[in-house]
Jmol script that loads the backbone (N, CA, C; Angstrom):
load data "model"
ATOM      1  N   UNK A   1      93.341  98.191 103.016  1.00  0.00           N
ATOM      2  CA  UNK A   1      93.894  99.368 102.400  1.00  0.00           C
ATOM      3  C   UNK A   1      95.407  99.417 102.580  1.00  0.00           C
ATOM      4  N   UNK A   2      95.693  98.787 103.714  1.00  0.00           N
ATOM      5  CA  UNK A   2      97.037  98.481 103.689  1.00  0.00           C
ATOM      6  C   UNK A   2      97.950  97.601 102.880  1.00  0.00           C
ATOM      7  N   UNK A   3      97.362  96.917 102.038  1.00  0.00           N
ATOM      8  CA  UNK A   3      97.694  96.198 100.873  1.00  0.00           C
ATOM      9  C   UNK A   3      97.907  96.414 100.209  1.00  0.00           C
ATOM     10  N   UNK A   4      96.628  97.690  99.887  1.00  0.00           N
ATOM     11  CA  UNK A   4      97.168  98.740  98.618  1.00  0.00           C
ATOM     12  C   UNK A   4      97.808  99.789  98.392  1.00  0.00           C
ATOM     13  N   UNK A   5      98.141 100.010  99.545  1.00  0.00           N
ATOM     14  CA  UNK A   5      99.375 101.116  99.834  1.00  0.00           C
ATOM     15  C   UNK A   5     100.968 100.426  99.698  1.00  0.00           C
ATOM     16  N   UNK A   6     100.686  99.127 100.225  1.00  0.00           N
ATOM     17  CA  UNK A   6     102.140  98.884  99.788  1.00  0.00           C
ATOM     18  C   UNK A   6     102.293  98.709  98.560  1.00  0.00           C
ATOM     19  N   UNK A   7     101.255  97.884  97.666  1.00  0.00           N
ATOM     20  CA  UNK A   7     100.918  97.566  96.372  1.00  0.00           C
ATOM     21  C   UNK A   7     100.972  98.753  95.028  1.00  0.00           C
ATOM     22  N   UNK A   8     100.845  99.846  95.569  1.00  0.00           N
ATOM     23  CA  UNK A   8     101.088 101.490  95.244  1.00  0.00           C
ATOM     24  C   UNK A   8     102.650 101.600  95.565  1.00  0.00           C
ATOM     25  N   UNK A   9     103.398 101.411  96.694  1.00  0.00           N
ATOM     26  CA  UNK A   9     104.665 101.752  96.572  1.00  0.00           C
ATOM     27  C   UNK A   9     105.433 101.354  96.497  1.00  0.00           C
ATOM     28  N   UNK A  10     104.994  99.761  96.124  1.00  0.00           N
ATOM     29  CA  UNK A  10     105.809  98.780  95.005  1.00  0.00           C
ATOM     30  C   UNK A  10     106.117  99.426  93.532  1.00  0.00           C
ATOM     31  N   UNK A  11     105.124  99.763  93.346  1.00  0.00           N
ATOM     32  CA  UNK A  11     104.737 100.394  91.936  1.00  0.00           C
ATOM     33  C   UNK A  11     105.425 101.543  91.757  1.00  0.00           C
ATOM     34  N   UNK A  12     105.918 102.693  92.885  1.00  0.00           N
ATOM     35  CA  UNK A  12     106.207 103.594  92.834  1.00  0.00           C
ATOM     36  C   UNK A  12     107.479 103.059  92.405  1.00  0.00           C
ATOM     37  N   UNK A  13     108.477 102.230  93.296  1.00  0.00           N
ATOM     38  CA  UNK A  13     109.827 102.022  93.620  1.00  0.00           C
ATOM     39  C   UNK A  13     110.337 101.354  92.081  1.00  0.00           C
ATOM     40  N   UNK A  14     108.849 100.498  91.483  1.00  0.00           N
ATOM     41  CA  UNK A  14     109.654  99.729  89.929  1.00  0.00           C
ATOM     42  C   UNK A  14     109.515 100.956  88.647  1.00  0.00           C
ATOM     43  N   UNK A  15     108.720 102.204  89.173  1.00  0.00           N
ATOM     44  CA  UNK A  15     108.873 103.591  88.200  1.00  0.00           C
ATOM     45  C   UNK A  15     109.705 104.009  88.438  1.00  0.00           C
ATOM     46  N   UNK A  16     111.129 103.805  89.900  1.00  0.00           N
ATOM     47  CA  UNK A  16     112.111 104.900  89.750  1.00  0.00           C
ATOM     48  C   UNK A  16     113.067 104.133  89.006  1.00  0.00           C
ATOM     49  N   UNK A  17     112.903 102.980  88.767  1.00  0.00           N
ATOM     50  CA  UNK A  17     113.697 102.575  87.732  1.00  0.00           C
ATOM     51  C   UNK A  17     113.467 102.271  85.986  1.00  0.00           C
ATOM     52  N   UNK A  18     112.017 102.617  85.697  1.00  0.00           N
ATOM     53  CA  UNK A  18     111.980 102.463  84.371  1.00  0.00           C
ATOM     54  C   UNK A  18     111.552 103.321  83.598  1.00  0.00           C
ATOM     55  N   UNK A  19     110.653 104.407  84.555  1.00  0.00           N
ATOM     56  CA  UNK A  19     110.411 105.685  83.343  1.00  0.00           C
ATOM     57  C   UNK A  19     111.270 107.167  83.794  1.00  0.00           C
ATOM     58  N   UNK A  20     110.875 108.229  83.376  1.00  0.00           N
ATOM     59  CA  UNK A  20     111.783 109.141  84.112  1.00  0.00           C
ATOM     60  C   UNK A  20     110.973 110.035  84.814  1.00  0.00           C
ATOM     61  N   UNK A  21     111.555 111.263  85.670  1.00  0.00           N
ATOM     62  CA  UNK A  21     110.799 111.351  86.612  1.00  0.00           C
ATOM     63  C   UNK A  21     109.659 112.683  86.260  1.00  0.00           C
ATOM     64  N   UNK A  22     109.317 113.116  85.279  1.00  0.00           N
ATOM     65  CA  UNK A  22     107.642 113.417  84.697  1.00  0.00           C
ATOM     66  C   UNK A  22     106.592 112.421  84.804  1.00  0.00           C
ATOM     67  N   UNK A  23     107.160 111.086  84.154  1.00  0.00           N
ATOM     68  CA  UNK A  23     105.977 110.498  84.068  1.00  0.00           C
ATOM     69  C   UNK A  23     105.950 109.508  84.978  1.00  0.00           C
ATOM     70  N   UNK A  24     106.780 109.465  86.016  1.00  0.00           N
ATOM     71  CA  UNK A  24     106.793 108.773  87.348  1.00  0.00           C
ATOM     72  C   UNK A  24     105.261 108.919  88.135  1.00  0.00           C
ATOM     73  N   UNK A  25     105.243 110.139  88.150  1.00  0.00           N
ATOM     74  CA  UNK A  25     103.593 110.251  89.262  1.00  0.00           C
ATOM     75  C   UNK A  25     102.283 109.997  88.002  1.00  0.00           C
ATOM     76  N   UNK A  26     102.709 110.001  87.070  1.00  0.00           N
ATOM     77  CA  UNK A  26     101.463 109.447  86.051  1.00  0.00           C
ATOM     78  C   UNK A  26     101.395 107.826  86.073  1.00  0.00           C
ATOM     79  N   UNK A  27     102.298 107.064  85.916  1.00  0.00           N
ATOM     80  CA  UNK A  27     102.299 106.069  86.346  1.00  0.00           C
ATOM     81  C   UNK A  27     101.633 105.361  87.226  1.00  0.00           C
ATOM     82  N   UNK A  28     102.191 105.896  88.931  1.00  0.00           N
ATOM     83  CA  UNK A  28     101.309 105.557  89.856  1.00  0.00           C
ATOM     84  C   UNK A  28      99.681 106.296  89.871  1.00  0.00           C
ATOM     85  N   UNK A  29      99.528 107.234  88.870  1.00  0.00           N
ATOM     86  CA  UNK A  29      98.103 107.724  89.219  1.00  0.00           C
ATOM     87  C   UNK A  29      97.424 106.738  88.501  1.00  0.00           C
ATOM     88  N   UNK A  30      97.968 105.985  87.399  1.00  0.00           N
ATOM     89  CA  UNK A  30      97.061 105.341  86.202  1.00  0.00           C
ATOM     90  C   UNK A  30      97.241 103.926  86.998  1.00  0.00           C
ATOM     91  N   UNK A  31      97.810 103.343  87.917  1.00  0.00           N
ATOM     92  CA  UNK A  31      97.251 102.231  88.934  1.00  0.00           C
ATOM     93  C   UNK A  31      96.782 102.476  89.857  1.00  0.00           C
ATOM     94  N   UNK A  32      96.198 104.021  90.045  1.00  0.00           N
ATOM     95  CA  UNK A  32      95.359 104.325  91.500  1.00  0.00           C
ATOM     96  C   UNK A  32      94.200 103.817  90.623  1.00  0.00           C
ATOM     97  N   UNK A  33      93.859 104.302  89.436  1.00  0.00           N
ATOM     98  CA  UNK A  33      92.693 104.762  89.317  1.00  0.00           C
ATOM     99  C   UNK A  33      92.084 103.095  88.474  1.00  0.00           C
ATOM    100  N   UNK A  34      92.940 102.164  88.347  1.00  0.00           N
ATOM    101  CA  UNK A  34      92.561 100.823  87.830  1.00  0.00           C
ATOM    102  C   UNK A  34      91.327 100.484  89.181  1.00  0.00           C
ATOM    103  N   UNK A  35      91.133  99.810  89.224  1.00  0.00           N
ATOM    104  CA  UNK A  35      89.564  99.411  89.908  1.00  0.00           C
ATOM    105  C   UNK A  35      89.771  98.327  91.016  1.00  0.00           C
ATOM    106  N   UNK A  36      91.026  97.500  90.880  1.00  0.00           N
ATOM    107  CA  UNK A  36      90.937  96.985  91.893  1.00  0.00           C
ATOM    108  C   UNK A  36      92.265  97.680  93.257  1.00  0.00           C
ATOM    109  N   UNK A  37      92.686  98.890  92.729  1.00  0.00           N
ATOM    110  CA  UNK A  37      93.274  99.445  93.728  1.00  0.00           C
ATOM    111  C   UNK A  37      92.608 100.512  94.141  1.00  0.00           C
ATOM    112  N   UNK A  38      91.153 100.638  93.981  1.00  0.00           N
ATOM    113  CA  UNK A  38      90.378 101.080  94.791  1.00  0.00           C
ATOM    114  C   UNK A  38      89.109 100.992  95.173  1.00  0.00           C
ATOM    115  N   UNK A  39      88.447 100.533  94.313  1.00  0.00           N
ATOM    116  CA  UNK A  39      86.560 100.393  94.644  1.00  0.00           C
ATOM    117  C   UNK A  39      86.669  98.837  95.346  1.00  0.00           C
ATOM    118  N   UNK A  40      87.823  97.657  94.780  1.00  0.00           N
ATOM    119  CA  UNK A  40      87.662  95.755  94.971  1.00  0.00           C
ATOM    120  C   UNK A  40      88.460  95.878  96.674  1.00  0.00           C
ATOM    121  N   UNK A  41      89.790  97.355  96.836  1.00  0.00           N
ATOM    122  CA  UNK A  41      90.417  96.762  97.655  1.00  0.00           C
ATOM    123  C   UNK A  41      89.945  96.801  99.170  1.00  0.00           C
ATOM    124  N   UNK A  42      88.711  97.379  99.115  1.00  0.00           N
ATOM    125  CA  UNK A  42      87.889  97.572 100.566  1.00  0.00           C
ATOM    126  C   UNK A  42      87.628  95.895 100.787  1.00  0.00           C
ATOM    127  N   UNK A  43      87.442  95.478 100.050  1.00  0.00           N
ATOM    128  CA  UNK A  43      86.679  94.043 100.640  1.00  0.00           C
ATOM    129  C   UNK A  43      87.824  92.800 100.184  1.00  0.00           C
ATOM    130  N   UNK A  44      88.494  92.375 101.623  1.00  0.00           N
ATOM    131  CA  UNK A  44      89.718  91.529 101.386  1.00  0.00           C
ATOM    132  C   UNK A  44      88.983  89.857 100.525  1.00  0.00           C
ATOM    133  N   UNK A  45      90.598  89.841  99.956  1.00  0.00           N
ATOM    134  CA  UNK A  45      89.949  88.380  99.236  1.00  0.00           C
ATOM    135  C   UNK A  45      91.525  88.008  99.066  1.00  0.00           C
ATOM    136  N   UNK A  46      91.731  86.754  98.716  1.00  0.00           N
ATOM    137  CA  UNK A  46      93.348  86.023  98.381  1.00  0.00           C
ATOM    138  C   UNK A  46      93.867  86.895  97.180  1.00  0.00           C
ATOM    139  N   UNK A  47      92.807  87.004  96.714  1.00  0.00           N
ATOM    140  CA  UNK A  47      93.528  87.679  95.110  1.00  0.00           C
ATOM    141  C   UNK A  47      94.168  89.007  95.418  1.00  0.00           C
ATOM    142  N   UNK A  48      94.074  90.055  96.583  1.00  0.00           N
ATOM    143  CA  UNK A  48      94.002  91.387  96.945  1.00  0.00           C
ATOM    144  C   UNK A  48      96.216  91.463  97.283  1.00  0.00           C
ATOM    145  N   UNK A  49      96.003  89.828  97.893  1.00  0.00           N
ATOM    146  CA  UNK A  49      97.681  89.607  97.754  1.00  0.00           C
ATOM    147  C   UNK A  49      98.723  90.245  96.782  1.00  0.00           C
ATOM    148  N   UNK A  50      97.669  89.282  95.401  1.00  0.00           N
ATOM    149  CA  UNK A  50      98.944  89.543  94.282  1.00  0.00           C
ATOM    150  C   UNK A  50      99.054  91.402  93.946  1.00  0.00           C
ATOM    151  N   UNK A  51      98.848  92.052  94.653  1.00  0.00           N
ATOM    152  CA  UNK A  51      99.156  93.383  94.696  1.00  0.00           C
ATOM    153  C   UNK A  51     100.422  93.768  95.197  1.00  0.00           C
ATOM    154  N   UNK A  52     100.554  93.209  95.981  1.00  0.00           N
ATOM    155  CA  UNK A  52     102.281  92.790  96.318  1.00  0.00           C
ATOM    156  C   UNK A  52     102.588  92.404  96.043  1.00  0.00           C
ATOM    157  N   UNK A  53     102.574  90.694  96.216  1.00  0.00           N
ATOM    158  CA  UNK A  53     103.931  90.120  95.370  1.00  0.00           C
ATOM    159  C   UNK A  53     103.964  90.054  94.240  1.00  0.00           C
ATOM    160  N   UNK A  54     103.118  90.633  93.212  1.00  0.00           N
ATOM    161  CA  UNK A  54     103.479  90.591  91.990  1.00  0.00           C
ATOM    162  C   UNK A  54     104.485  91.566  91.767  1.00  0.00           C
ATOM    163  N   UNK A  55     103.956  92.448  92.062  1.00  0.00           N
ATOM    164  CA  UNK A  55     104.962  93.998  91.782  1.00  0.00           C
ATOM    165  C   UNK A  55     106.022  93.615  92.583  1.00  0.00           C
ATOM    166  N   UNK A  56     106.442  93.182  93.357  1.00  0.00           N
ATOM    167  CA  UNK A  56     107.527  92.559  94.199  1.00  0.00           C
ATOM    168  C   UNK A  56     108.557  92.216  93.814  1.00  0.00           C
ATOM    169  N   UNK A  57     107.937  90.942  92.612  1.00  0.00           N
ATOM    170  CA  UNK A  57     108.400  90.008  92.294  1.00  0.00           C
ATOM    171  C   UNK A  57     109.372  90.917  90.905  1.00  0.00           C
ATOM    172  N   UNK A  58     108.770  91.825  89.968  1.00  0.00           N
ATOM    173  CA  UNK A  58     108.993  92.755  89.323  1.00  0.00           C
ATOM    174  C   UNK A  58     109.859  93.008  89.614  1.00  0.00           C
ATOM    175  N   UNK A  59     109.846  94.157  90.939  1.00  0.00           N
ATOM    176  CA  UNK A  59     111.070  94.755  91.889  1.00  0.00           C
ATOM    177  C   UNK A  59     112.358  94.118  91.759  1.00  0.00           C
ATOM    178  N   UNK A  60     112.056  92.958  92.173  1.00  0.00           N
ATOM    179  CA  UNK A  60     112.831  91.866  92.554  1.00  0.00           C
ATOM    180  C   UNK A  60     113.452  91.635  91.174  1.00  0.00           C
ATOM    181  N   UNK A  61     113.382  91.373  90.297  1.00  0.00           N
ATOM    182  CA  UNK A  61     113.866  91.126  89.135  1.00  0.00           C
ATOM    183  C   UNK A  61     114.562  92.009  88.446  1.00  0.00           C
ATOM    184  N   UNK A  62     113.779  92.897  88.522  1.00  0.00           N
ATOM    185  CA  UNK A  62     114.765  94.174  88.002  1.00  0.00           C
ATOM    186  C   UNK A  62     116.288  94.524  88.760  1.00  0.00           C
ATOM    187  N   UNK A  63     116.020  94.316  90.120  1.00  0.00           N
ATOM    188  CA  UNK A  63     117.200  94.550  90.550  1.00  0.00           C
ATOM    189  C   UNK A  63     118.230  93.410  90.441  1.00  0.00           C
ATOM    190  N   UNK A  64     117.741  92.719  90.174  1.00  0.00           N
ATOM    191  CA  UNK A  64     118.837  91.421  89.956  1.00  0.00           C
ATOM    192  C   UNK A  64     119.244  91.391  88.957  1.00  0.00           C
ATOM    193  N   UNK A  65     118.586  91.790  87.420  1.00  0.00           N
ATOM    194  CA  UNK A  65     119.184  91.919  86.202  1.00  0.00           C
ATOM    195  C   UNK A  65     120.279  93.090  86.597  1.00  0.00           C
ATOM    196  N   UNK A  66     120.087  94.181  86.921  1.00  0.00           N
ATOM    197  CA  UNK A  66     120.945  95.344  87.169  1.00  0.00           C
ATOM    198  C   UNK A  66     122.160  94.477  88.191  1.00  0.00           C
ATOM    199  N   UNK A  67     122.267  93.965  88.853  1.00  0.00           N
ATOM    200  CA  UNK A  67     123.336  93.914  89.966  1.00  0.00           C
ATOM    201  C   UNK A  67     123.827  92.054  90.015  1.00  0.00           C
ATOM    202  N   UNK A  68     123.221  91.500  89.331  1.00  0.00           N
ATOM    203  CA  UNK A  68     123.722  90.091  89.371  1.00  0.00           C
ATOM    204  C   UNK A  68     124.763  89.501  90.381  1.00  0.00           C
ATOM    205  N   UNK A  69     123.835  89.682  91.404  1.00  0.00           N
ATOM    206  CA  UNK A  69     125.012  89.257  92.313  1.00  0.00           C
ATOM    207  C   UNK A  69     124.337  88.359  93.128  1.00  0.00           C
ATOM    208  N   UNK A  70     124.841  87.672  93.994  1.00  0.00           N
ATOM    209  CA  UNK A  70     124.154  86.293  94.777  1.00  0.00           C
ATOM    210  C   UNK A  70     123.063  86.827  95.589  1.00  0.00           C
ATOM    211  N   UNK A  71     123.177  88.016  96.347  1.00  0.00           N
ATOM    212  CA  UNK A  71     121.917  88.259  97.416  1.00  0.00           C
ATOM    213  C   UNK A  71     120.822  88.971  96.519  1.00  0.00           C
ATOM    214  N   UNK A  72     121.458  89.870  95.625  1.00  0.00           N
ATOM    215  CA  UNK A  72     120.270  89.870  94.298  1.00  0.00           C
ATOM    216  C   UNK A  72     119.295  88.701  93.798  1.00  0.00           C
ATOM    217  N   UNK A  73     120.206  87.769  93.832  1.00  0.00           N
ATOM    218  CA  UNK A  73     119.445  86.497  93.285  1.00  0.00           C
ATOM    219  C   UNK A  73     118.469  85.544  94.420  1.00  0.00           C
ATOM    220  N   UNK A  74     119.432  85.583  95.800  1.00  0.00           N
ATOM    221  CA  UNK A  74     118.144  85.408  96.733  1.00  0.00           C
ATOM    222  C   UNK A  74     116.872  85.962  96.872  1.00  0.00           C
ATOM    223  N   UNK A  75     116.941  87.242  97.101  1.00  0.00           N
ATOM    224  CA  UNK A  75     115.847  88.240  96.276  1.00  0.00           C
ATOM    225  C   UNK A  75     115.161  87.926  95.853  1.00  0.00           C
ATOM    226  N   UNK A  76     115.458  87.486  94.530  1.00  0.00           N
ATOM    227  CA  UNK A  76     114.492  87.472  93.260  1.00  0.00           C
ATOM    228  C   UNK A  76     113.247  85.739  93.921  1.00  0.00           C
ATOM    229  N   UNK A  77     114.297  84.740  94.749  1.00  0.00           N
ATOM    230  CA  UNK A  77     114.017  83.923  94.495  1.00  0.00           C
ATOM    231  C   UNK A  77     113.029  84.077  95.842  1.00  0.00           C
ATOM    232  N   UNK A  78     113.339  84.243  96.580  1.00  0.00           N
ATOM    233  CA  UNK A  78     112.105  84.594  97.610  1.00  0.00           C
ATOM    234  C   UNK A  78     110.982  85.362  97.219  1.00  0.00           C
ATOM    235  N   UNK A  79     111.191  86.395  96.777  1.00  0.00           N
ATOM    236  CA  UNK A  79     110.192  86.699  95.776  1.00  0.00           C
ATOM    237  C   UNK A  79     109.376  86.204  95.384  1.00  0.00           C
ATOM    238  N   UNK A  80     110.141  85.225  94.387  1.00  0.00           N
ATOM    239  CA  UNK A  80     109.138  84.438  93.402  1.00  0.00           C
ATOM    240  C   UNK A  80     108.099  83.442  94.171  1.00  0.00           C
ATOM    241  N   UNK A  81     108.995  82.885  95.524  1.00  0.00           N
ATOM    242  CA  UNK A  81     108.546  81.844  96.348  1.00  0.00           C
ATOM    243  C   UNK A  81     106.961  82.627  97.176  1.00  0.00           C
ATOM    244  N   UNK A  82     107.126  83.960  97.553  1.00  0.00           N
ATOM    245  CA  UNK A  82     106.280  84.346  98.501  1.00  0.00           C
ATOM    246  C   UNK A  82     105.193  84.516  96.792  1.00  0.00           C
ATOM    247  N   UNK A  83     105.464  84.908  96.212  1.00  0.00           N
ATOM    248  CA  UNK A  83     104.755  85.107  94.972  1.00  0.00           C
ATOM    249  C   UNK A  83     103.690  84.015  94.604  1.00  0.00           C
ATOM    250  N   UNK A  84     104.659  83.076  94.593  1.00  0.00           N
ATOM    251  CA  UNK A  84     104.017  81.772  94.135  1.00  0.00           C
ATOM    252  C   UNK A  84     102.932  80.972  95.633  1.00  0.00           C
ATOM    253  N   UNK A  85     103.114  81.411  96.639  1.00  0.00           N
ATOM    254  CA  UNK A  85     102.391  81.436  97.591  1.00  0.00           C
ATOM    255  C   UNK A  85     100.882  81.722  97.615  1.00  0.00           C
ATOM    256  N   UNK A  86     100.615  82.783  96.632  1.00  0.00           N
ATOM    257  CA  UNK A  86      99.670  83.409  96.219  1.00  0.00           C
ATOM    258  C   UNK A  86      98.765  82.911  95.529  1.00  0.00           C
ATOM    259  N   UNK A  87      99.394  82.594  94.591  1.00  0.00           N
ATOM    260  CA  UNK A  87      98.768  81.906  93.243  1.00  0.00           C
ATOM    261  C   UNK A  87      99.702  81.267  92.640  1.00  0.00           C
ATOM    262  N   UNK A  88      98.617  80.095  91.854  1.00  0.00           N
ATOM    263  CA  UNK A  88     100.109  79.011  91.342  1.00  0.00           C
ATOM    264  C   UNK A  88     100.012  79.489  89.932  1.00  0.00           C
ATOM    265  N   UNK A  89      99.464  80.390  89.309  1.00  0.00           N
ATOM    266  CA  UNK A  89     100.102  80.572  88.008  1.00  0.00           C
ATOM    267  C   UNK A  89     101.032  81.276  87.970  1.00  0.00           C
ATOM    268  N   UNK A  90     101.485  81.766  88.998  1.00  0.00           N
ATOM    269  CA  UNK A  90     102.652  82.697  88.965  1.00  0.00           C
ATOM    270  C   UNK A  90     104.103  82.142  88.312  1.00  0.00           C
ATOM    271  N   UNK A  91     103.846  80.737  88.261  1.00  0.00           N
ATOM    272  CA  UNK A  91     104.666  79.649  87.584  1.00  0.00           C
ATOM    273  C   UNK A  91     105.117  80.069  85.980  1.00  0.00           C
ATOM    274  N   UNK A  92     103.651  80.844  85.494  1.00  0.00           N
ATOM    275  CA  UNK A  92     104.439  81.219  84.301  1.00  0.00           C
ATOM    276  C   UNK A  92     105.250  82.438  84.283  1.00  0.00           C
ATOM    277  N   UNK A  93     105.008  83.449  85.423  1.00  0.00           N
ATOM    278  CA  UNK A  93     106.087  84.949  85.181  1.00  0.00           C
ATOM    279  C   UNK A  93     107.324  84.471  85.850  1.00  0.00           C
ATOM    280  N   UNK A  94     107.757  83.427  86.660  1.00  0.00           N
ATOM    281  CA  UNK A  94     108.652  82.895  87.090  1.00  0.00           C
ATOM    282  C   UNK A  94     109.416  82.051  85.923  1.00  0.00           C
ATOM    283  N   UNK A  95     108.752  81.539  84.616  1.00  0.00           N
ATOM    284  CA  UNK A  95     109.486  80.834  83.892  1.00  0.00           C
ATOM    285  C   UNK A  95     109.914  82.139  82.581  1.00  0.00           C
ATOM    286  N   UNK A  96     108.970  82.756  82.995  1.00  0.00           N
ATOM    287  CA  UNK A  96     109.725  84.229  81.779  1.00  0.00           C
ATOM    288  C   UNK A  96     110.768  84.746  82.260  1.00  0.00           C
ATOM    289  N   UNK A  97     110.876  84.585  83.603  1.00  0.00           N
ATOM    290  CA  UNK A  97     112.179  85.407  84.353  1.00  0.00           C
ATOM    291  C   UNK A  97     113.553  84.247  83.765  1.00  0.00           C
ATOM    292  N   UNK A  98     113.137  83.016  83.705  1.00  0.00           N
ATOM    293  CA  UNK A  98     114.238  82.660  83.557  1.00  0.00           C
ATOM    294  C   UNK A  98     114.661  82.236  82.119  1.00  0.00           C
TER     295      UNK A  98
END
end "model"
wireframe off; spacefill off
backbone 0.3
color backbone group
């Protein structure tokens, strides 16, 4: 459950930058209520990961388009690295980033 709490306030942190703040808590309610952030996340599995670093990786990107600056870009790239840790298709949201 601790996975999905951070995985929730990943989610929160990439809504304060893309919608405004009405539909900010609708946002995170409409990924509470998806199924694997709550009935799948009781019972751990590898896949329960990409709840983080995907949205992470998101995070991570967004702020680097906004601020283009070198530790931005470390960021992004650790990111992608702990990301890709996860799962290796992550190879393709890593080649959309670039």
């Amino acid at each position: 459950m601790a996975t999905l709490g951070c995985g929730l306030v990943i989610c929160w942190l990439i809504s304060l930058r893309v919608v405004d703040r009405r539909r900010r808590l609708l946002r995170c309610g409409d990924a509470r209520v998806y199924p694997i952030f709550n009935f799948k996340g009781f019972k751990y599995n590898p896949d329960l990961l990409q709840l983080v670093t995907l949205p992470l990786l998101v995070l991570a990107y967004l702020h680097a388009f906004e601020k283009r600056s070198l530790r931005s870009g470390l960021w992004l790239g650790l990111a992608g690295a702990l990301a890709l840790m996860t799962k290796y298709w992550v190879l393709t949201m890593i080649g959309a980033i670039e």
